[in-house]
Structure formats: C-alpha cells, structure tokens
C-alpha positions in Angstrom: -4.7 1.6 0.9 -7.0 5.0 2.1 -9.9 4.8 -0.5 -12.4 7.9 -0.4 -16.0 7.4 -2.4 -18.3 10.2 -3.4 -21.0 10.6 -0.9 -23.5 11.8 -3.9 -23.0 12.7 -7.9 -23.1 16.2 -6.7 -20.6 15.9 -4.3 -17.2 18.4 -5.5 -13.9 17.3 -6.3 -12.5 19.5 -3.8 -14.6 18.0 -0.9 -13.6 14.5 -2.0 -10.1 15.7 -1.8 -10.3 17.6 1.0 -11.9 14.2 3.0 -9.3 12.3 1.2 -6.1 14.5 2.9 -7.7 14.3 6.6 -8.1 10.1 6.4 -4.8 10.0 5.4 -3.4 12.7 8.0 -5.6 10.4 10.6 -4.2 7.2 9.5 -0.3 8.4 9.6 0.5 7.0 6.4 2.9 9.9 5.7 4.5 10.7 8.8 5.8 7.2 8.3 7.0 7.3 4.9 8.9 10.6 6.4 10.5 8.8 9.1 11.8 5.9 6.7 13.0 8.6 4.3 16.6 8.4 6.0 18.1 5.9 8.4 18.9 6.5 11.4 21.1 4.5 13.5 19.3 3.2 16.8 20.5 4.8 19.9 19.7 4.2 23.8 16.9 7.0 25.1 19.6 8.1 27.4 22.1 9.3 24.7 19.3 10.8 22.6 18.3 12.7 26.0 22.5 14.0 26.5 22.1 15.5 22.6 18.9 17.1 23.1 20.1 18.6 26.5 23.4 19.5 24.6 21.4 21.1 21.8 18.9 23.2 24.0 22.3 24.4 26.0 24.3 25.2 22.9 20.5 27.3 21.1 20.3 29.5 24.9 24.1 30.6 24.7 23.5 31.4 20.8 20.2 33.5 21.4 22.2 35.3 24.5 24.7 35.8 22.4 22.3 37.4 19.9 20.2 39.6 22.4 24.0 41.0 23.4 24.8 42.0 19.8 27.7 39.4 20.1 28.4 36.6 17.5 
C-alpha cells in the first residue's frame, strides 16, 4: 500500500496529492489493475506477432483507401 506523509503542516493538499499520483504512476499499481480488468486468453508471441502484422496491413489499405476518397 503507497502511503504519502506531509513533509511539513504547511505543506498543501494539492502537493500531497500531486506526490501521491507520481508514487503510484512509479510503482505501476494501476497499469496492473488495468491489465487484470479483462482476461485474456494466453497466446504464443508468434500468433500475437501474425495479428499485429494483420492489423497494421488491414489500418495502411484503410488510410489509402481514405487519402483516395474511396471507402
């Protein structure tokens, strides 16, 4: 658990806050919780590598498609 103290009493809430956010941005606590949001089945590196190659293929013939006027 990411526990922030006040450096001094004078110290602003927003400061804290702001200190807070950044130890938990550095300590990837919610990138985590983001990943385990939804399962995802585990696949080999090489089939994950044919979908992203499929993808990228499939996003240049849309944006030629689109710089032709054509839909």
């Amino acid at each position: 658990m990411i526990q922030v103290k006040r450096k001094d009493s004078k110290e602003s809430f927003e400061n804290l806050l702001r200190r807070f956010n950044r130890k938990v941005q550095q300590s990837g606590v919610l990138a985590i919780s983001k990943e385990a949001k939804y399962f995802q089945k585990p696949i080999s590196k090489t089939e994950r590598r044919k979908k992203a190659i499929i993808r990228k293929e499939r996003k240049e013939i849309k944006v030629k498609k689109l710089k032709l006027g054509i839909r």
